[in-house]
C-alpha positions in Angstrom: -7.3 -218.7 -214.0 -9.9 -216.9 -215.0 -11.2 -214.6 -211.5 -10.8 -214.6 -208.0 -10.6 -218.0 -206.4 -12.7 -216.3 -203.2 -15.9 -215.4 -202.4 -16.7 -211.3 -201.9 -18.4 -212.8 -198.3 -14.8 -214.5 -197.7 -13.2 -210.9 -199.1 -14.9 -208.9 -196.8 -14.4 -210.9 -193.8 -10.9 -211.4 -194.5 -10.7 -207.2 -194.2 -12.3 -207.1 -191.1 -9.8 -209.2 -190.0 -7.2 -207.8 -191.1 -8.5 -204.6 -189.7 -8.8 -205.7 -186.4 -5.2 -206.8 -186.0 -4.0 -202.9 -186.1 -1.3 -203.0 -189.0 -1.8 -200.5 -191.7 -2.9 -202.1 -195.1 -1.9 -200.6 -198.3 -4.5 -200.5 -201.2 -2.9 -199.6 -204.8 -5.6 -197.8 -207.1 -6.1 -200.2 -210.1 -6.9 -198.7 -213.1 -7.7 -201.6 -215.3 -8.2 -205.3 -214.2 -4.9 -206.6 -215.1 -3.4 -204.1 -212.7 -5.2 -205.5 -210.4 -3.5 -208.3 -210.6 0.0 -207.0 -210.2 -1.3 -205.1 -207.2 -1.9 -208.8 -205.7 1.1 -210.2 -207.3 3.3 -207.7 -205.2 2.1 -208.3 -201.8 -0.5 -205.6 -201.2 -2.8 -206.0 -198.7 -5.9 -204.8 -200.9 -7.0 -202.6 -203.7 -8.4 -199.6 -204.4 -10.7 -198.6 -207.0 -11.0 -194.4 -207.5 -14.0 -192.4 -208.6 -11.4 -190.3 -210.2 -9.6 -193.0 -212.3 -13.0 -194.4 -213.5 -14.1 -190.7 -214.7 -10.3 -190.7 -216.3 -10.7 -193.6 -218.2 -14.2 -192.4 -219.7 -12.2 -189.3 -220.9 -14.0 -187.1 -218.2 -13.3 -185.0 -214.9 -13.9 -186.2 -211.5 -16.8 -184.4 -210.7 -19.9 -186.5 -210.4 -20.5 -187.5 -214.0 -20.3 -190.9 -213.7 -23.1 -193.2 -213.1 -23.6 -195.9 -210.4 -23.7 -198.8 -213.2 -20.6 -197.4 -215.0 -18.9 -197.6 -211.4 -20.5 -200.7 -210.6 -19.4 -202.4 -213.8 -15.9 -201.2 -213.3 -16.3 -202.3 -209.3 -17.5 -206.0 -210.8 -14.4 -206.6 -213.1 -11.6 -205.1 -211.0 -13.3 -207.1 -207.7 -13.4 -210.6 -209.5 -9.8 -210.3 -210.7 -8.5 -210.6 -207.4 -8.2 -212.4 -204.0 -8.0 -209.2 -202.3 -10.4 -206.9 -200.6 -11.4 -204.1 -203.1 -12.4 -200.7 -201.5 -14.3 -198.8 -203.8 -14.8 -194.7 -203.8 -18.9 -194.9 -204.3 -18.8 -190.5 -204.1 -22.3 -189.2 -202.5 -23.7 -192.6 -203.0 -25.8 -191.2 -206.2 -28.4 -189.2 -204.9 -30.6 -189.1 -202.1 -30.8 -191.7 -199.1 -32.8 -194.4 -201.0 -30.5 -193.7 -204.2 -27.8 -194.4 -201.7 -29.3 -197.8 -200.5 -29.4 -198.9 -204.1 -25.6 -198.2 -204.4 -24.7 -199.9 -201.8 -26.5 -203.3 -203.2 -25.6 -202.7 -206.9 -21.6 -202.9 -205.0 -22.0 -205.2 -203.0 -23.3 -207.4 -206.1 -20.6 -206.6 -207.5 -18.2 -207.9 -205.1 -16.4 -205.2 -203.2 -15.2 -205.4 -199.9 -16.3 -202.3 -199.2 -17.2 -199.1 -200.2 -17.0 -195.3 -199.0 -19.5 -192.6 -198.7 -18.7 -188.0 -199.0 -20.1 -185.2 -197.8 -20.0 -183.0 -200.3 -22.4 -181.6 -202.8 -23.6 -182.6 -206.3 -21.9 -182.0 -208.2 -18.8 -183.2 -206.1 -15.2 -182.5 -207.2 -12.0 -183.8 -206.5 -10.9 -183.6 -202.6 -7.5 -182.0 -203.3 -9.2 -179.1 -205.3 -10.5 -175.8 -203.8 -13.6 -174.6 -203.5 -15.8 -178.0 -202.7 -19.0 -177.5 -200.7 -19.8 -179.9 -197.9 -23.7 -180.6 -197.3 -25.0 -180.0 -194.1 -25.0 -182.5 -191.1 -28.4 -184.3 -191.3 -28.1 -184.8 -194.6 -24.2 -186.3 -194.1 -25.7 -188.1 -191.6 -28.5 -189.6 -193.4 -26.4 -191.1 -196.3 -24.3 -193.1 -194.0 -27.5 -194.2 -192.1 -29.4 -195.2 -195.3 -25.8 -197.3 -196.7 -25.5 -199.3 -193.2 -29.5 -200.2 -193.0 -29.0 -200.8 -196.5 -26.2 -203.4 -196.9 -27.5 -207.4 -196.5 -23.7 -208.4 -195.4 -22.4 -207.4 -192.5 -19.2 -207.5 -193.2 -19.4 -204.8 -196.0 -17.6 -202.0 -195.1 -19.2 -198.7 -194.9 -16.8 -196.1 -194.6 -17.4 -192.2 -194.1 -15.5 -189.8 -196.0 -15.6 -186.1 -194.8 -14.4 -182.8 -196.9 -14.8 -180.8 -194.4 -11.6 -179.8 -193.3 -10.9 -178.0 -196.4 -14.4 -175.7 -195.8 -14.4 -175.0 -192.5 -11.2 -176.8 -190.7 -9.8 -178.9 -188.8 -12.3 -179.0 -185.4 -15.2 -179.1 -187.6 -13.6 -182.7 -189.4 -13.2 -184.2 -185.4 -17.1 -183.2 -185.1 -18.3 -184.6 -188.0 -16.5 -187.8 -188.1 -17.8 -188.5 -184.2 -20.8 -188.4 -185.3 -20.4 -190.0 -188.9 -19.6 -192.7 -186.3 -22.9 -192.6 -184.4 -24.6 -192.8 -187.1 -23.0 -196.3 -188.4 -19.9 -195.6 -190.1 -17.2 -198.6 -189.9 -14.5 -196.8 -191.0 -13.8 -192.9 -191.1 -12.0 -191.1 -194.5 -10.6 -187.6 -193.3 -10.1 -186.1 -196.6 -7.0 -183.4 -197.3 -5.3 -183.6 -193.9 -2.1 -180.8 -194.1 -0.5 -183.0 -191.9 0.5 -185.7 -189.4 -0.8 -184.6 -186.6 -4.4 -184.2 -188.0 -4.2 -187.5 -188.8 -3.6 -188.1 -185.2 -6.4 -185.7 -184.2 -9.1 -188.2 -186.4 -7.7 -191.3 -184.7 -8.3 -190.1 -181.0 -11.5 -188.6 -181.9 -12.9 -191.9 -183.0 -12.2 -195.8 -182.2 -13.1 -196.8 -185.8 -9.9 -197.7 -188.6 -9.5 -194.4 -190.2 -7.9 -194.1 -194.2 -5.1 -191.7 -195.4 -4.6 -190.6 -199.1 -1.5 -190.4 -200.6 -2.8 -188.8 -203.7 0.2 -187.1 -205.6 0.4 -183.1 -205.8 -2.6 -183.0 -203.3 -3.3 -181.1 -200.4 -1.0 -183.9 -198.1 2.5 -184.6 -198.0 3.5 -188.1 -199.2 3.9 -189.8 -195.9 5.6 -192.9 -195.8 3.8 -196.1 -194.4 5.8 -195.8 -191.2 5.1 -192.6 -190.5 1.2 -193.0 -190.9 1.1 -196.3 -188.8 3.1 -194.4 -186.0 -0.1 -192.1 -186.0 -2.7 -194.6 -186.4 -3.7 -194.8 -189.9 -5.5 -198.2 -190.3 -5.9 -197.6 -194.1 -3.3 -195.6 -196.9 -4.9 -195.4 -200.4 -2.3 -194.5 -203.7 -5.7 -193.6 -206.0 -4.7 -192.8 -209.1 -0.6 -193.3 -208.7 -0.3 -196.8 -211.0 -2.7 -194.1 -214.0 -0.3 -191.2 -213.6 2.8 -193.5 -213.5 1.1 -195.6 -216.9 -0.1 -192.3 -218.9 2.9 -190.8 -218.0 5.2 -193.3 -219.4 2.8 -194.2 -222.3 3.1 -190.1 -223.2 7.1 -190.1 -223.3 6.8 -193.6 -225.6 4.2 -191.3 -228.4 7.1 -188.7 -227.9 10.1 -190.6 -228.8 7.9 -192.2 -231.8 7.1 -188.6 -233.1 10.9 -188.0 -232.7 12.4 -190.9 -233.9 10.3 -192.6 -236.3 10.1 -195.7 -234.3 9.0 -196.7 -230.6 12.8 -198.5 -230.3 14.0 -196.3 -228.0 11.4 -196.6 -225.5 11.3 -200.4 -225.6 13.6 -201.4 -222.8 11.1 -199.9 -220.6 8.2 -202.0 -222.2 6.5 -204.5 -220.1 7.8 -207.5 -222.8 5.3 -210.1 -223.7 6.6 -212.9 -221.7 5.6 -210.8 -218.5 2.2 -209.9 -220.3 1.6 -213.4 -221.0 2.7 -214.5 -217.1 0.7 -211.8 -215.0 -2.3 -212.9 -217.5 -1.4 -216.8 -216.2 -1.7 -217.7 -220.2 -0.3 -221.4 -219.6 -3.1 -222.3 -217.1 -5.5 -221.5 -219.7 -3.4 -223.3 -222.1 -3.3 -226.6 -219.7 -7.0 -225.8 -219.2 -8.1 -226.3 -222.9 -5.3 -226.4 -225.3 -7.7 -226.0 -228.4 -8.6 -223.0 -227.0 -5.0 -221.7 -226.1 -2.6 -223.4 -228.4 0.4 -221.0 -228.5 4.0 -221.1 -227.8 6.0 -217.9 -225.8 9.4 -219.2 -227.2 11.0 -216.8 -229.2 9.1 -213.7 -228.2 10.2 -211.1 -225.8 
């Protein structure tokens, strides 16, 4: 009832932990709170919350023109809706080093298990889209040195996500995350690998838990979870699938009411209220205060 039943401290240790034991977790993208809670409901191992979801839900492209509280908001109410680790895409960190700092404390207030940090320029756009511009080295560097002084949990992951391989290839990626490494990166993001094998080349470059995208009609094939444990993949993000699948479906449902007159057709593949009224745990509140709560599901479908 009501949010998580665990502490972000107990979160974030509980990914480490599950890091350490080598299986590769798989992290949904919610796009509102209550999916979060499905994404728990059906086993996941943790959830992830997208930069370019949160600019999709504000009506606006991903390409830096959210702010840090808008994300940090979003990061609060997904992250307390769930008993499961939230990774959260925090984009350049919002600016310069200390601006960077400050992100990572407005997210860790608001409960995420971790976060992680790009290379690219302001204004950044999405990974899978050509011509993005990757900042120089010290400056890469310096953003993940400024988010791992600045964090007050240990625990909190600070991941490294690099660009680069779609600006200058795939040697330049290896060099870059080695050294995002050094400079105290938990957890490396290789962004727009072709294929499996430079996933493989990130993993035995580095002997930190690296993330693979499955973002649809990107840059990557759609590997299965097999196939990216068999190359070492730690982490596999699905960003903004659970969006796509809900604004595509919520599309066809306006279509068949412009066609028909009436949503009937697209019912049967309604989420009915009793299943609303189950994933939102309505009888617990009920039993919790019935004068608050005093409803009946019977009869409605």
């Amino acid at each position: 009832m009501l949010y998580s039943t665990l502490t972000a401290a107990v979160k974030r240790q509980n990914l480490r932990d599950a890091l350490a034991t080598g299986e590769l977790l798989r992290f949904p993208g919610a796009f509102t709170p209550l999916s979060t809670r499905l994404i728990q409901e059906k086993g996941f191992e943790g959830v992830y919350i997208s930069g370019a979801v949160l600019a999709a839900e504000l009506g606006l492209p991903d390409i830096g023109l959210t702010t840090l509280t808008e994300v940090a908001q979003r990061a609060l109410q997904i992250s307390r809706m769930t008993d499961l680790p939230t990774l959260i895409d925090a984009d350049t960190g919002f600016g310069e080093p200390m601006n960077v700092a400050r992100t990572v404390h407005e997210l860790e207030d608001a409960g995420v298990a971790g976060l992680h940090i790009e290379d690219q320029v302001n204004p950044k756009r999405c990974g899978h889209l050509d011509g993005k511009q990757v900042v120089d080295e010290d400056t890469a560097l310096k953003r993940i040195r400024a988010a791992a002084q600045a964090r007050r949990d240990p625990n909190l992951l600070i991941m490294a996500r690099t660009d680069i391989r779609g600006v200058e290839g795939l040697d330049s990626a290896v060099d870059r995350a080695k050294k995002l490494v050094d400079a105290g990166a938990d957890a490396i993001f290789p962004e727009a690998m072709k294929d499996l094998g430079e996933f493989e080349a990130i993993r035995n470059a580095v002997d930190v838990p690296i993330l693979a995208n499955m973002t649809e009609f990107g840059k990557s094939e759609l590997f299965t979870t097999q196939q990216l444990a068999d190359v070492g993949v730690n982490i596999v993000i699905y960003p903004v699938t659970l969006l796509r699948s809900a604004m595509g479906e919520a599309e066809r449902t306006l279509d068949t009411i412009l066609a028909d007159g009436t949503q009937q057709g697209a019912v049967a593949g309604m989420q009915t209220r009793s299943r609303l009224y189950e994933l939102l745990d309505y009888e617990s509140y009920n039993a919790f205060d019935s004068g608050v709560f005093n409803f009946s599901q019977e009869g409605h479908s």
